[in-house]
C-alpha atoms as one frame of an Amber mdcrd trajectory, in Angstrom:
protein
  51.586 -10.336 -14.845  53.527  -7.627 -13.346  55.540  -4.885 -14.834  58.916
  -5.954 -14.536  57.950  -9.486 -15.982  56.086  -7.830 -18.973  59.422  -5.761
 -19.391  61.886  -9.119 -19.328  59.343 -10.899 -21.977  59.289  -8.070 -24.625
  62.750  -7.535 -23.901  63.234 -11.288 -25.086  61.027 -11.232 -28.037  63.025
  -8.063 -29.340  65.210  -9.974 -31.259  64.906 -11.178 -34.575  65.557 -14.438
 -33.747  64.326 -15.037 -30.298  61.176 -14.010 -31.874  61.124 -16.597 -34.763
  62.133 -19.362 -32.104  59.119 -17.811 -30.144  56.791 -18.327 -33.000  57.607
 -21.535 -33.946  57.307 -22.780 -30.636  53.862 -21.474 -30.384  52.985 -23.064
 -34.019  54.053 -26.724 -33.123  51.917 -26.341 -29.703  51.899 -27.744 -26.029
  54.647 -30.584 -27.156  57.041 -28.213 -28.391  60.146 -29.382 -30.491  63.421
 -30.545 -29.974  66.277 -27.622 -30.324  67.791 -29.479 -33.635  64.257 -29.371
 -35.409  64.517 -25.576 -34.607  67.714 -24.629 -35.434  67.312 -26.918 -38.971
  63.766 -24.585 -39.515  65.391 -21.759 -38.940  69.114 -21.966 -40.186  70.792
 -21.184 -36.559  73.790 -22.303 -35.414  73.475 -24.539 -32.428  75.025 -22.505
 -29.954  73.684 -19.051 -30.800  70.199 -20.896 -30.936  71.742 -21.851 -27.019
  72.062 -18.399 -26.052  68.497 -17.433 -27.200  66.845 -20.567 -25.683  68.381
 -19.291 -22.926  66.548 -16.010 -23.273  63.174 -17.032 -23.531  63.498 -19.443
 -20.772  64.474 -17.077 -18.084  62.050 -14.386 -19.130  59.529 -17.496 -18.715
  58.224 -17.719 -22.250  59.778 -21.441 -22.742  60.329 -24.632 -20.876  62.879
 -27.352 -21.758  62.430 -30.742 -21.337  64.987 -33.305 -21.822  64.011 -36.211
 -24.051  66.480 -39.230 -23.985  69.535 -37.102 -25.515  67.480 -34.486 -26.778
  66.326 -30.893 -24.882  62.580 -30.661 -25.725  61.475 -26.639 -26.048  57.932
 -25.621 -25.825  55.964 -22.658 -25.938  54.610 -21.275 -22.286  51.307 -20.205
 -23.536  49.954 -19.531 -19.980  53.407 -16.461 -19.825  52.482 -15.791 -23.635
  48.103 -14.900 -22.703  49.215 -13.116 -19.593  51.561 -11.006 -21.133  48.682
 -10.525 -24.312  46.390  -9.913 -21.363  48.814  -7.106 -19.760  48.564  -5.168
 -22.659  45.074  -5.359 -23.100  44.106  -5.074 -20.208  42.783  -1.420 -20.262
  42.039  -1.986 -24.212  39.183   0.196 -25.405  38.086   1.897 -21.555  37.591
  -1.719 -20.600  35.425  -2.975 -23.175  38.054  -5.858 -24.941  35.071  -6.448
 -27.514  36.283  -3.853 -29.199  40.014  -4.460 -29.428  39.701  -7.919 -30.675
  43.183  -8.680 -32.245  43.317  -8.148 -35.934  43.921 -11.952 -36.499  40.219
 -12.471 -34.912  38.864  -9.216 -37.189  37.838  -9.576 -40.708  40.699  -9.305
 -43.043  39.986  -6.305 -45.929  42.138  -8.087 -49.163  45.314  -6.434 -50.215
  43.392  -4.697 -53.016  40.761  -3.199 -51.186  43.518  -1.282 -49.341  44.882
   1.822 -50.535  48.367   2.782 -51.393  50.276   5.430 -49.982  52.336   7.413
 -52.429  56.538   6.546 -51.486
């Protein structure tokens, strides 16, 4: 993935609610879900959801589909892992092992960890 396409994707996903749409695209997988199921989850109004469909798709993070009368949105996980891989790419001097993302690390529980003073 090159620079300027890294840039346009975070730029995308640096919105409240482009990033929700992003995430639960990437929950309901390769066959994605039409734009009413999304904008029902997450309490958007059709046309803003519009404008940040819009978003994602041109910074490549989402295809659209159309489905008899309904526009099918789906995840581009192949955009999503090369952008992951962009910033990891130079993880740890080059040994990835050691950056595994926290989701693939151990959790410590919530009591184990201590509190900082406000």
């Amino acid at each position: 993935m090159k620079t300027p396409d890294v840039v346009a994707a975070l730029a995308a996903l640096a919105q409240e609610h482009r990033l929700a749409v992003f995430r639960l695209l990437v929950q309901a997988g390769p066959d994605g879900l039409p734009a009413g199921q999304v904008a029902e989850r997450l309490d958007l109004a059709p046309n803003t959801l519009t404008f940040h469909f819009d978003r994602l798709r041109l910074a490549g993070l989402v295809t659209v589909r159309r489905d008899g009368r309904s526009m099918i949105y789906a995840a581009q996980f192949e955009a999503m892992n090369a952008l992951l891989g962009f910033l990891t790419e130079n993880c740890c001097q080059g040994e990835q092992e050691k950056c595994a993302p926290a989701s693939c690390q151990p959790s410590k529980s919530k009591s184990s960890r201590s509190k900082v003073p406000a």
